[in-house]
N, C-alpha and C positions, 0 to 999 in steps of 0.2 A: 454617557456611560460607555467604558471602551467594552471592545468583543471581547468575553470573558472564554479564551478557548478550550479550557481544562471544562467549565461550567456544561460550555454546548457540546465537548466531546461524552461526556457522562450521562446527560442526558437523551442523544444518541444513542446508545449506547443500551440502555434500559428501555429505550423506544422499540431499536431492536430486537431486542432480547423479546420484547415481549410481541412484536409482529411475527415472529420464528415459532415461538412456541405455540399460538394461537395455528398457525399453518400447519403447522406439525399434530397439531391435537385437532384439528379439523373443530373448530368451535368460535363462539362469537364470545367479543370483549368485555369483562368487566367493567363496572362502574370506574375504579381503580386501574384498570389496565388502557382503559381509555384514555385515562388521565394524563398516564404514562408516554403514550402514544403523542398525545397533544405537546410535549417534550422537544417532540423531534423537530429540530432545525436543517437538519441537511448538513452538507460537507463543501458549502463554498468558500468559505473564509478559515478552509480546514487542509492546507496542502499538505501538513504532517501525514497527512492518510498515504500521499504519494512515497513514504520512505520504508523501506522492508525493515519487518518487527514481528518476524515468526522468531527470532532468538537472538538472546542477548549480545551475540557477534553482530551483528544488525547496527548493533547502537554506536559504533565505529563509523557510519556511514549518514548519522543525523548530526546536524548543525549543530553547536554548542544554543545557542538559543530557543531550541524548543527540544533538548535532554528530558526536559521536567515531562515533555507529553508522551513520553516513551512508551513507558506501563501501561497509560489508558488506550494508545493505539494497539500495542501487544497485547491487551483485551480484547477490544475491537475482533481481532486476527480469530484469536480462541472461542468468542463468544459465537462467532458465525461458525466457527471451523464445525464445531460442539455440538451445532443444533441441526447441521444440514445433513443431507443424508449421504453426499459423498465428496470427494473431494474437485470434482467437477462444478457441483452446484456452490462449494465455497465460493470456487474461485468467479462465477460467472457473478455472485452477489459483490463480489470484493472488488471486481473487475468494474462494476456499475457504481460501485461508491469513487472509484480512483477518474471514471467518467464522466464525472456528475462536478467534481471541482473545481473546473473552468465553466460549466453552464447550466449551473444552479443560482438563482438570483431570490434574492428576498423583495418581497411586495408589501409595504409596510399598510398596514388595514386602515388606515385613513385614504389611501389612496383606493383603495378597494370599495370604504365609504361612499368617495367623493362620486364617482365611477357612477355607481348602486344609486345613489340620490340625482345622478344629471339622467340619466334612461328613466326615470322615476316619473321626477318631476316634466318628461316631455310627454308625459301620456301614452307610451308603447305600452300595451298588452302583450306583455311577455310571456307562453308557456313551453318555450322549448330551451334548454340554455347550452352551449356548447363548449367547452373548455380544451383547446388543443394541444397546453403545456400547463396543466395543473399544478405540478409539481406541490407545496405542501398543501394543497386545497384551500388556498386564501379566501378566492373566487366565487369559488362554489357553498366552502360554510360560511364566510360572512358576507355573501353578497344579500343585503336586507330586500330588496325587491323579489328576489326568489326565495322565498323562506317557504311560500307555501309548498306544502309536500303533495299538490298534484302537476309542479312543474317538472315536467321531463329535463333529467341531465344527464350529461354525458360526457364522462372526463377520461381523457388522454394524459397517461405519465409513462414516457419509456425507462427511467429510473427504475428496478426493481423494487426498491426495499421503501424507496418514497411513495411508488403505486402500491404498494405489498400494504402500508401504513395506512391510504387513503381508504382503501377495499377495506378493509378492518374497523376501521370508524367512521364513514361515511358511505350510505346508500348510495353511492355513487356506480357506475358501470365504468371502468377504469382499466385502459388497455394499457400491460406494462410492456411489452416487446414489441408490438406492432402496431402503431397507433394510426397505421395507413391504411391497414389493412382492415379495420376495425370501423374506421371511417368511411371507408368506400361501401361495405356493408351495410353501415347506415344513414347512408347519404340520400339515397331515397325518401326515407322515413322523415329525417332530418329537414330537407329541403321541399318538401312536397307543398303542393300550394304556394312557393313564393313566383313560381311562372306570368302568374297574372297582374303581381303586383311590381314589375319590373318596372312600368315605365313610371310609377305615382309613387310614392310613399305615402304610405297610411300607416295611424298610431296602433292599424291591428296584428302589424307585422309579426309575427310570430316567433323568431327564431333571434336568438341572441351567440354571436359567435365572439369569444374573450379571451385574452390571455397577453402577457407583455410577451413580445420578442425574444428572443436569447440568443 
């Protein structure tokens, strides 16, 4: 099936829309809104984001081959412009969408499966789990060995609007600007108890640290 980019900008789109209003109205997601939410792809295989479309003179400066995506980026523009509270904060979300296009990668959930089922089946007692590049929460919602909700997690997204998304629909603790800094803070807690188990591996090892490169 080819990348449908009109499909995944719109859906984008209403993702955000509804992670903005949710921030703005200080309140947690609907059934429906979370739905919405689960929508959101990201902006990697979206370099149209990279071309200016606050107004129609703009459109002088896009490819003939992605004219058709004009409009829904010039939504894009408006829908953030509309909801944020200045034009500072537009441009820092907008600034993080145009960031995220070179080092946003998709994790297709079989692989996230596979992953889930080899820690599984080697008999690690898992109850801490650590996510360093989240990004749309693959990891952390389908990872099937962590399902139970007394395992501690902890997900890192410097993306705004993909951390703004994950904080919204998943109990996650999810640091969007400083994901160092956040780490270091709980690296303590995190790491505590693995001192004695340095020289042996044991299946009681505690602490699962995950995430693909970028």
């Amino acid at each position: 099936m080819s990348y449908n980019k009109k499909a995944h900008l719109r859906a984008n789109i209403e993702a955000i829309r509804t992670v903005l209003i949710l921030d703005k109205e200080k309140r947690t997601a609907t059934d429906d809104e979370k739905e919405l939410m689960q929508g959101y792809s990201g902006f990697g295989g979206l370099k149209c984001v990279l071309n200016p479309a606050n107004s129609l003179t703009d459109i002088s400066s896009w490819s003939k081959s992605e004219l058709d995506l004009f409009p829904l980026v010039a939504e894009l523009h408006r829908t953030i412009r509309d909801i944020t509270s200045s034009e500072k904060e537009y441009k820092q979300y907008f600034d993080s969408i145009r960031n995220s296009v070179l080092t946003a990668f998709y994790t297709p959930p079989e692989i996230v499966q596979a992953i889930g089922d080899a820690i599984k089946d080697s008999g690690i007692d898992v109850n801490r789990f650590l996510d360093p590049s989240a990004g749309m929460g693959e990891f952390s919602r389908d990872f099937m060995p962590f399902s139970d909700s007394s395992i501690e997690k902890i997900s890192f997204e410097k993306d705004l609007l993909t951390g703004g998304k994950n904080g919204k629909n998943d109990p996650l603790k999810t640091a969007e600007n400083d994901p160092l800094k956040l780490c270091r803070s709980n690296s303590k807690k995190l790491f505590s108890g693995l001192g004695s188990k340095r020289r042996r591996f044991k299946p009681e090892l505690n602490l699962i640290f995950i995430g693909l490169p970028r």
